[in-house]
mmCIF file of the N, C-alpha and C atoms, coordinates in Angstrom:
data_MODEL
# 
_entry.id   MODEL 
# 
loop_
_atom_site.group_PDB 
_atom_site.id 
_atom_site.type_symbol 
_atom_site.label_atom_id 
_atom_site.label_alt_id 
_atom_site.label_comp_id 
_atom_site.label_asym_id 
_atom_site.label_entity_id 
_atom_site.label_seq_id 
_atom_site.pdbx_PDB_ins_code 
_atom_site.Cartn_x 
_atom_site.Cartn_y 
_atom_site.Cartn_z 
_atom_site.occupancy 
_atom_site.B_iso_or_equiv 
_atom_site.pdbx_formal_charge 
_atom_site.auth_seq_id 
_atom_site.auth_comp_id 
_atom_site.auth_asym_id 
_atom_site.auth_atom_id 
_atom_site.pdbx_PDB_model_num 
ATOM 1   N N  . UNK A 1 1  ? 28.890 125.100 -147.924 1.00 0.00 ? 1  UNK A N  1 
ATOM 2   C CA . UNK A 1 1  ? 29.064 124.055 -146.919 1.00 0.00 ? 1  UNK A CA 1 
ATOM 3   C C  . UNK A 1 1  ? 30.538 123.834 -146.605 1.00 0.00 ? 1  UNK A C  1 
ATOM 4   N N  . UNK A 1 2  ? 31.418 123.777 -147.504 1.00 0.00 ? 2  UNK A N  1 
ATOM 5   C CA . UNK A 1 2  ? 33.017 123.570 -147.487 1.00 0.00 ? 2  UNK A CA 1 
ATOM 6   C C  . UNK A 1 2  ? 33.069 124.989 -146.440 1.00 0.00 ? 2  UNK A C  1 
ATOM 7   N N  . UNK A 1 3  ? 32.770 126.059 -146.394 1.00 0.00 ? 3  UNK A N  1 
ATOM 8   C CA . UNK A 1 3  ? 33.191 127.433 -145.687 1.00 0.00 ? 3  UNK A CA 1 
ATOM 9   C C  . UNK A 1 3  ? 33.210 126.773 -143.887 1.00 0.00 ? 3  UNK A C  1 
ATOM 10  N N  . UNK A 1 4  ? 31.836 125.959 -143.980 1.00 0.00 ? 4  UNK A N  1 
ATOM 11  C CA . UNK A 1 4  ? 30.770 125.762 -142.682 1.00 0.00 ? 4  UNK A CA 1 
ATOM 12  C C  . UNK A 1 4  ? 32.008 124.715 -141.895 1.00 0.00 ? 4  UNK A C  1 
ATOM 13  N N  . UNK A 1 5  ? 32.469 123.656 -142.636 1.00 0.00 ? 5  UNK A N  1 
ATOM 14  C CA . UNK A 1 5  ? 33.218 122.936 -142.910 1.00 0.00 ? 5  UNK A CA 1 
ATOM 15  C C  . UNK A 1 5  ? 34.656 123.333 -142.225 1.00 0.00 ? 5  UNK A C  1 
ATOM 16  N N  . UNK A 1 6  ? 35.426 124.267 -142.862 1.00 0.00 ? 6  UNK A N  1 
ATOM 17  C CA . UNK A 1 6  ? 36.619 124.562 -142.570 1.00 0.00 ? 6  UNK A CA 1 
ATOM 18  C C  . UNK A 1 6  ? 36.427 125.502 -141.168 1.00 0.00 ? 6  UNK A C  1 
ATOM 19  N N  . UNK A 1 7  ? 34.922 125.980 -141.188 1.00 0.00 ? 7  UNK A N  1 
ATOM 20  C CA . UNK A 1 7  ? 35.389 126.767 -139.650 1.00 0.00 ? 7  UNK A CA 1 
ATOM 21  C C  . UNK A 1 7  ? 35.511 125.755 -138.707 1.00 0.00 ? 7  UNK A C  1 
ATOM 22  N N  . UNK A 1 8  ? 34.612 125.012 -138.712 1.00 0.00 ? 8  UNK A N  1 
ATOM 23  C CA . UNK A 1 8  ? 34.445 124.389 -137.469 1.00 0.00 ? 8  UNK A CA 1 
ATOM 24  C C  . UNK A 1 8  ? 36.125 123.647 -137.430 1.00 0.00 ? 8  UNK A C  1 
ATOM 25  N N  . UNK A 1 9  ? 36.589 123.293 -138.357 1.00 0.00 ? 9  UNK A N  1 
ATOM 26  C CA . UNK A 1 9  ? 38.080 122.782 -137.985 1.00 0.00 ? 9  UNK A CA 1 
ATOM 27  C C  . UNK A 1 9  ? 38.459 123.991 -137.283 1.00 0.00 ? 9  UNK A C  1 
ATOM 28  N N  . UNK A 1 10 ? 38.743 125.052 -137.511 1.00 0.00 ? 10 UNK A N  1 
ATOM 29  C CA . UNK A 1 10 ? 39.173 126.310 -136.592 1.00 0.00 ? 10 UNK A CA 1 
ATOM 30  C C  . UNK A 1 10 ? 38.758 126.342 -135.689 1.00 0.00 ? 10 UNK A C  1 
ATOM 31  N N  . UNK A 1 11 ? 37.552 126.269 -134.931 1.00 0.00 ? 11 UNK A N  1 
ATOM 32  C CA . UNK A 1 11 ? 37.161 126.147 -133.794 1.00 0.00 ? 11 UNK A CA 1 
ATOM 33  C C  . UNK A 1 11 ? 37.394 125.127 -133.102 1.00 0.00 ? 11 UNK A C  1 
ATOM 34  N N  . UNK A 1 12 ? 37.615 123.842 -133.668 1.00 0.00 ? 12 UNK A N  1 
ATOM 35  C CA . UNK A 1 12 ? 38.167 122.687 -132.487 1.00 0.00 ? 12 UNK A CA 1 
ATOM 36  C C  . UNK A 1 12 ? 39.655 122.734 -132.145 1.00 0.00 ? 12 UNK A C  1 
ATOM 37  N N  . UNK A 1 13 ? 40.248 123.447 -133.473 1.00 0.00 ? 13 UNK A N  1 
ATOM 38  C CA . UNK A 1 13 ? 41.943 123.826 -133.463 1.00 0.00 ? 13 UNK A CA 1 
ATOM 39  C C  . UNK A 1 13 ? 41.961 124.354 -132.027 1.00 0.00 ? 13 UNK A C  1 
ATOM 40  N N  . UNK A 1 14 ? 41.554 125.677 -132.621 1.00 0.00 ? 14 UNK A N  1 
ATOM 41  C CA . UNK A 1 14 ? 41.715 126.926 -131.502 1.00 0.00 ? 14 UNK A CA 1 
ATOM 42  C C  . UNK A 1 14 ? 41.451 126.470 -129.866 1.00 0.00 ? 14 UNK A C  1 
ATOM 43  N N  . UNK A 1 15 ? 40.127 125.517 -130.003 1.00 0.00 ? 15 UNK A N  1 
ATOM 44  C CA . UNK A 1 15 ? 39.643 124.878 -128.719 1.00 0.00 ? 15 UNK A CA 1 
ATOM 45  C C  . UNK A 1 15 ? 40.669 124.192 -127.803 1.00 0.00 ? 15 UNK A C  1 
ATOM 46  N N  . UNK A 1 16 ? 41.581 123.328 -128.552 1.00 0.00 ? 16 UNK A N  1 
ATOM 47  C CA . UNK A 1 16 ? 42.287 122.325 -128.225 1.00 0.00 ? 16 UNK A CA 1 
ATOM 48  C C  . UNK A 1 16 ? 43.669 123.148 -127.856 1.00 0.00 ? 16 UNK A C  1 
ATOM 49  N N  . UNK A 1 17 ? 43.987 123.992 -128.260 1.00 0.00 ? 17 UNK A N  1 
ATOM 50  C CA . UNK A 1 17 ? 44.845 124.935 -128.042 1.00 0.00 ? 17 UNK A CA 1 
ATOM 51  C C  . UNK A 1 17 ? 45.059 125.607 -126.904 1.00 0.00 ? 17 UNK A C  1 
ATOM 52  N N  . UNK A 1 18 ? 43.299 126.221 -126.978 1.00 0.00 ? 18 UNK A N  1 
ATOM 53  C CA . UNK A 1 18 ? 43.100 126.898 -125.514 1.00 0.00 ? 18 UNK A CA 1 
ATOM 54  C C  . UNK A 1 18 ? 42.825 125.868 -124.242 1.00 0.00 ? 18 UNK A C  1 
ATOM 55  N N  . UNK A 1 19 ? 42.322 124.651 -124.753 1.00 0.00 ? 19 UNK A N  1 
ATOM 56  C CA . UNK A 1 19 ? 42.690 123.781 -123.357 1.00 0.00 ? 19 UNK A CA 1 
ATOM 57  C C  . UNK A 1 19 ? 43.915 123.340 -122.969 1.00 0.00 ? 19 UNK A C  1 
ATOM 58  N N  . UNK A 1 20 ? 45.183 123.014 -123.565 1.00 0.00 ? 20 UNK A N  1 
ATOM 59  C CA . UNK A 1 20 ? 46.749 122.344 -123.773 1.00 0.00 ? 20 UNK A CA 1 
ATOM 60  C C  . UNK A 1 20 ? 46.996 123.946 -122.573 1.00 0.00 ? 20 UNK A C  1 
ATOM 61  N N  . UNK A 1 21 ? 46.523 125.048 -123.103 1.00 0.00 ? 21 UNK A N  1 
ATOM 62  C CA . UNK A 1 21 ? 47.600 126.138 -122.533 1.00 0.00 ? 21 UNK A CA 1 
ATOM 63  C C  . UNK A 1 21 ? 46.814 127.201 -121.396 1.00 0.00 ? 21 UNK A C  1 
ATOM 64  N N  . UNK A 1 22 ? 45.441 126.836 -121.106 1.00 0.00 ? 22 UNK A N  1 
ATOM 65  C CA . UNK A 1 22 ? 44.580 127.404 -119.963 1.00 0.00 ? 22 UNK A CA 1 
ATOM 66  C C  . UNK A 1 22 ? 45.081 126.084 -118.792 1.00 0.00 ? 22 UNK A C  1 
ATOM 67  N N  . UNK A 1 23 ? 44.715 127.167 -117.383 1.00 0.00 ? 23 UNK A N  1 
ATOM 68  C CA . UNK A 1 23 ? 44.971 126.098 -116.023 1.00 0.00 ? 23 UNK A CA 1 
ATOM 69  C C  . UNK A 1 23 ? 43.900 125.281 -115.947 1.00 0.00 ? 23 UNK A C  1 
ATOM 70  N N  . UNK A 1 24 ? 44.050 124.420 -115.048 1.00 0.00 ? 24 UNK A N  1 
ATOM 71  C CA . UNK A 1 24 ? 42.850 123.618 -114.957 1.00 0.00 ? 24 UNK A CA 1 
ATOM 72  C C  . UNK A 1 24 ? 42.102 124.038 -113.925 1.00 0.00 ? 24 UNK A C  1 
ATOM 73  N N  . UNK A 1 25 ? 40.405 123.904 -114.324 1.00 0.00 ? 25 UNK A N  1 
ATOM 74  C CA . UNK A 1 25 ? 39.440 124.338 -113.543 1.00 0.00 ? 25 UNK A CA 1 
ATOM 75  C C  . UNK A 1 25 ? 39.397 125.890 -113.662 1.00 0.00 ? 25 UNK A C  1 
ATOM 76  N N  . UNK A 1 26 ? 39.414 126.529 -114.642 1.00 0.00 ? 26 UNK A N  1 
ATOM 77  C CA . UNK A 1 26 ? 38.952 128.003 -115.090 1.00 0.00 ? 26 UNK A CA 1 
ATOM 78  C C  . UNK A 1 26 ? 37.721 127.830 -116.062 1.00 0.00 ? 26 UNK A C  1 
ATOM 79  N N  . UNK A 1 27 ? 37.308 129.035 -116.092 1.00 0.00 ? 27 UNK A N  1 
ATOM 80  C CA . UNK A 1 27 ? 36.022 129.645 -116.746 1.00 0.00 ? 27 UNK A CA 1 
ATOM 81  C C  . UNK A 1 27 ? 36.852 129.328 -118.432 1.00 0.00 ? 27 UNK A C  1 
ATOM 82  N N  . UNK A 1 28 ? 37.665 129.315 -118.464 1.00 0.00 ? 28 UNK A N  1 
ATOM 83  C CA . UNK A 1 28 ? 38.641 129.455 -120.031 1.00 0.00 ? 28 UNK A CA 1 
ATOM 84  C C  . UNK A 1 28 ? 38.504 128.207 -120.519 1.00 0.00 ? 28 UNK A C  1 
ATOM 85  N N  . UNK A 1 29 ? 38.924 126.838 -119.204 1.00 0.00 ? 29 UNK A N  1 
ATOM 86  C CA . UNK A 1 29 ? 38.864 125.496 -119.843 1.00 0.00 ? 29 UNK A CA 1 
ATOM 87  C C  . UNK A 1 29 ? 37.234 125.108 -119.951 1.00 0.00 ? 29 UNK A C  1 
ATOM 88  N N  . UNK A 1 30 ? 36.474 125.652 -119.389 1.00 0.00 ? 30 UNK A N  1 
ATOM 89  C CA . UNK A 1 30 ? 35.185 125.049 -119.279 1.00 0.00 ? 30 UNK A CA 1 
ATOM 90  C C  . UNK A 1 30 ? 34.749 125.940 -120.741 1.00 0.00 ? 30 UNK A C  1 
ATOM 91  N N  . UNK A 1 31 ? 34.767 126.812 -121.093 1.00 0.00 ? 31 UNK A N  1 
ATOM 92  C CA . UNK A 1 31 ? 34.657 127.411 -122.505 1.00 0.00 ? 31 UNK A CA 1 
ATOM 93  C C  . UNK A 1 31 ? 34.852 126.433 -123.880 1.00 0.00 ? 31 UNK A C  1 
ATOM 94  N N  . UNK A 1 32 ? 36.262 126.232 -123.190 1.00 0.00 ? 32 UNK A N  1 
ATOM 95  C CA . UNK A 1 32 ? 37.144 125.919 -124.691 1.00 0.00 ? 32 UNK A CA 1 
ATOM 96  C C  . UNK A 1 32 ? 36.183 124.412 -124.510 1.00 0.00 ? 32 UNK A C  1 
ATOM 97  N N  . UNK A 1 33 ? 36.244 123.756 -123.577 1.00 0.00 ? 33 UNK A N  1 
ATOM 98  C CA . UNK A 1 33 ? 35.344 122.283 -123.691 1.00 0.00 ? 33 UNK A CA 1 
ATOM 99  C C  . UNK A 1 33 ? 34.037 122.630 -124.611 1.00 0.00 ? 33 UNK A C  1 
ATOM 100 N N  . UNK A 1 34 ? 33.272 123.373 -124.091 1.00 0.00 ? 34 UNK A N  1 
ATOM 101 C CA . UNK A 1 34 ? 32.331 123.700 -124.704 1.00 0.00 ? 34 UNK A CA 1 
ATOM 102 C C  . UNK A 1 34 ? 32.085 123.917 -126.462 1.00 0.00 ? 34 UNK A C  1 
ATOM 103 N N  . UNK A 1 35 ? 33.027 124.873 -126.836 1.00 0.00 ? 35 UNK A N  1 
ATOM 104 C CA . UNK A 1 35 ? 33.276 125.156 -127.975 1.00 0.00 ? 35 UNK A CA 1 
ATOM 105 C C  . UNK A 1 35 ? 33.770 123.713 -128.899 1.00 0.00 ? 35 UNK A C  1 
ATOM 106 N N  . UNK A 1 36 ? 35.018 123.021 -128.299 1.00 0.00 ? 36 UNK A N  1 
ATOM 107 C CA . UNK A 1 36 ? 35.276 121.829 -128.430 1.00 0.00 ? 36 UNK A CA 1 
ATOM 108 C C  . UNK A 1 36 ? 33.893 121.208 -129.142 1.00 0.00 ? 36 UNK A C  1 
ATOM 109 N N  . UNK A 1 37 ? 33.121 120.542 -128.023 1.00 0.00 ? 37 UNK A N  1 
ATOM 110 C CA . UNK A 1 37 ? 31.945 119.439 -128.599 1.00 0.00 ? 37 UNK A CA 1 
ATOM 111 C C  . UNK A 1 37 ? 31.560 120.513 -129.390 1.00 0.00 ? 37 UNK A C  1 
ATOM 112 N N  . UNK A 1 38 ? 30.816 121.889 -129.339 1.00 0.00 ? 38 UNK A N  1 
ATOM 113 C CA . UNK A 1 38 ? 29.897 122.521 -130.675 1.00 0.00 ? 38 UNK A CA 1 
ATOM 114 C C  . UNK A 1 38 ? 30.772 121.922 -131.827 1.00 0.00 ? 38 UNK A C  1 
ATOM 115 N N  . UNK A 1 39 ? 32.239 122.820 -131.937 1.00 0.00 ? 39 UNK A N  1 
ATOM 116 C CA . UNK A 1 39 ? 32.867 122.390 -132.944 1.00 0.00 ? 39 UNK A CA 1 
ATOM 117 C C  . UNK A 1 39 ? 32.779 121.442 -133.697 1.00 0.00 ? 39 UNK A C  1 
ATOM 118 N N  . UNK A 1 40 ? 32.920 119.936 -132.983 1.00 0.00 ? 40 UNK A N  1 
ATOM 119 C CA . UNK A 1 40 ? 33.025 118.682 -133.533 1.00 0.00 ? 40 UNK A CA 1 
ATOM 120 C C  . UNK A 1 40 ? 31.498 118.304 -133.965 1.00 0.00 ? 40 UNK A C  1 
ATOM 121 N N  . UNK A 1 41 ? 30.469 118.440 -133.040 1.00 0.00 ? 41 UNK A N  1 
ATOM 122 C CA . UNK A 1 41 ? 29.486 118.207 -133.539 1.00 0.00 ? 41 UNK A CA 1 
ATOM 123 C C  . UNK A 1 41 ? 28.963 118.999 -135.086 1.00 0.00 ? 41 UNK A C  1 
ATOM 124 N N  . UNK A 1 42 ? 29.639 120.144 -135.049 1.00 0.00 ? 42 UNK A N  1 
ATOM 125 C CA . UNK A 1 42 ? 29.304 121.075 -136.269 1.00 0.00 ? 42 UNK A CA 1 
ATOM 126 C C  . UNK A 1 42 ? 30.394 120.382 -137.580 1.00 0.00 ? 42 UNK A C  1 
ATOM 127 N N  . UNK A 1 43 ? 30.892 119.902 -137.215 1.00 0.00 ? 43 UNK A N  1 
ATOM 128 C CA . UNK A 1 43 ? 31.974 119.193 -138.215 1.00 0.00 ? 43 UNK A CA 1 
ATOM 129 C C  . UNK A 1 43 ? 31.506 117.590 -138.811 1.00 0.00 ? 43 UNK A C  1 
ATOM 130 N N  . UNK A 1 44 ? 31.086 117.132 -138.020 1.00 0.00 ? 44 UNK A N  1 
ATOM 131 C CA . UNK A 1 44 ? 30.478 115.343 -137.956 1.00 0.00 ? 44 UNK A CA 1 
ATOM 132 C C  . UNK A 1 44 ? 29.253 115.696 -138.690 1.00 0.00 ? 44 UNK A C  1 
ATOM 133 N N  . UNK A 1 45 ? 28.171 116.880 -138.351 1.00 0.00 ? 45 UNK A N  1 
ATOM 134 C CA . UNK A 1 45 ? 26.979 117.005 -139.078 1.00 0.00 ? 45 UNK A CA 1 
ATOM 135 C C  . UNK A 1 45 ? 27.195 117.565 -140.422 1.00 0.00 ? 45 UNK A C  1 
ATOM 136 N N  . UNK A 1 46 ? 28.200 118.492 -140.853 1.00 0.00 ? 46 UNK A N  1 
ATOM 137 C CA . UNK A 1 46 ? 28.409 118.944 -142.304 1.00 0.00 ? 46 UNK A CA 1 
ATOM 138 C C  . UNK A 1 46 ? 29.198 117.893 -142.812 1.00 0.00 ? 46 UNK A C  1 
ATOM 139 N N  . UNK A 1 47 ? 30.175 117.088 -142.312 1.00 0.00 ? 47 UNK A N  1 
ATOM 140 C CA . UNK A 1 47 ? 30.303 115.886 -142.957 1.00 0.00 ? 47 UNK A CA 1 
ATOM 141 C C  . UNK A 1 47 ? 30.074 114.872 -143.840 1.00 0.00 ? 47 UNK A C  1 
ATOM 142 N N  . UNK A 1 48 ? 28.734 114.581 -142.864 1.00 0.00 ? 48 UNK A N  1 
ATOM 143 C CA . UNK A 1 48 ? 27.533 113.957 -143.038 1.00 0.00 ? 48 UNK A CA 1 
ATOM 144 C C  . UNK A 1 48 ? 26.800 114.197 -144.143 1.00 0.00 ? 48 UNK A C  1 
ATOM 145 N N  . UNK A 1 49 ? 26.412 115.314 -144.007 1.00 0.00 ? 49 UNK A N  1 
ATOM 146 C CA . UNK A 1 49 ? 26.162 116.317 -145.131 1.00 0.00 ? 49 UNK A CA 1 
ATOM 147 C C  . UNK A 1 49 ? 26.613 116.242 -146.732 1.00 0.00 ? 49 UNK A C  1 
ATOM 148 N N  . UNK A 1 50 ? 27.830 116.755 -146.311 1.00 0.00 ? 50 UNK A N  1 
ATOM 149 C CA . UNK A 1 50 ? 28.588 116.280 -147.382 1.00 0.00 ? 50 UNK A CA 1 
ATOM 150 C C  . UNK A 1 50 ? 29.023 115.128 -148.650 1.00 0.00 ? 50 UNK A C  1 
ATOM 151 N N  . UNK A 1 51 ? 29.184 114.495 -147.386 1.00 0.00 ? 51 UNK A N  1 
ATOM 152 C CA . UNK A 1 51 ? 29.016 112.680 -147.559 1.00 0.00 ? 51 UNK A CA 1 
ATOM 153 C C  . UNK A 1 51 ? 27.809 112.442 -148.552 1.00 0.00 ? 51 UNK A C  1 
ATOM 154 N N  . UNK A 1 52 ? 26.174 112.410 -147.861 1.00 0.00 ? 52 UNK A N  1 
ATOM 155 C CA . UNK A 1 52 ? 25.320 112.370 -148.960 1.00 0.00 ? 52 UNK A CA 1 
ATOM 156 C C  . UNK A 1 52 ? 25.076 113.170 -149.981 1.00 0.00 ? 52 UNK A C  1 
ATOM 157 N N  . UNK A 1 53 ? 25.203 114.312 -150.157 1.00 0.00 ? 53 UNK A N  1 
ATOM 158 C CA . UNK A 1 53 ? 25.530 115.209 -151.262 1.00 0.00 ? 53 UNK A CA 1 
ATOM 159 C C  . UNK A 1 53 ? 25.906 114.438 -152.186 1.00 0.00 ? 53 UNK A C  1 
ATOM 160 N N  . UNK A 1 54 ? 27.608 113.718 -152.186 1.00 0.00 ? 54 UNK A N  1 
ATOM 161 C CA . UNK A 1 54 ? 28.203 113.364 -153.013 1.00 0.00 ? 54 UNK A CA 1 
ATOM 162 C C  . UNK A 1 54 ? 27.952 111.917 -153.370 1.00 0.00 ? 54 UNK A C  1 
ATOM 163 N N  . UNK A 1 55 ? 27.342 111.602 -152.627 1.00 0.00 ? 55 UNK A N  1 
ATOM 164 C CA . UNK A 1 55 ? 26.855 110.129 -152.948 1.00 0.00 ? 55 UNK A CA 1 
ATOM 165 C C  . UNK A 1 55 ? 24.733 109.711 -153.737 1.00 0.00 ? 55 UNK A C  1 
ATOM 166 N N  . UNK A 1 56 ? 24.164 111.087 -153.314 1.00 0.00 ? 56 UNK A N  1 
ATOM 167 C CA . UNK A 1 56 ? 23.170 111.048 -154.021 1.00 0.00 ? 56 UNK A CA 1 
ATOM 168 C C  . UNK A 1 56 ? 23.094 111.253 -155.431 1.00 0.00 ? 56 UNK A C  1 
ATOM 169 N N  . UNK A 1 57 ? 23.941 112.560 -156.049 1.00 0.00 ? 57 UNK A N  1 
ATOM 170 C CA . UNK A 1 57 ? 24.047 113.097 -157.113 1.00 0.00 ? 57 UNK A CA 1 
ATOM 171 C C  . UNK A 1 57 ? 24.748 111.542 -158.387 1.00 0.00 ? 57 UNK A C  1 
# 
């Protein structure tokens, strides 16, 4: 889960990166948005995850 965890930080990195330095209104920014929310949503749900893991045990 920590693996699942650290990508998705890479993917919102990278996301946020490629939106700061793509033009606006390309196929590139509408991507990186995209990837963006997966990212975060994939990050908030292993979190979550996480979170009760360590609080059930």
């Amino acid at each position: 889960m920590k693996y699942f965890f650290s990508f998705s930080i890479i993917i919102v990195v990278f996301s946020i990166i490629t939106l700061l330095y793509s033009e606006a209104h390309t196929k590139e920014r509408v991507l990186s948005f995209i990837s963006l929310g997966i990212g975060l949503l994939v990050l908030i749900v292993s979190s979550i995850i996480m979170y009760r893991r360590k609080h059930v045990q």
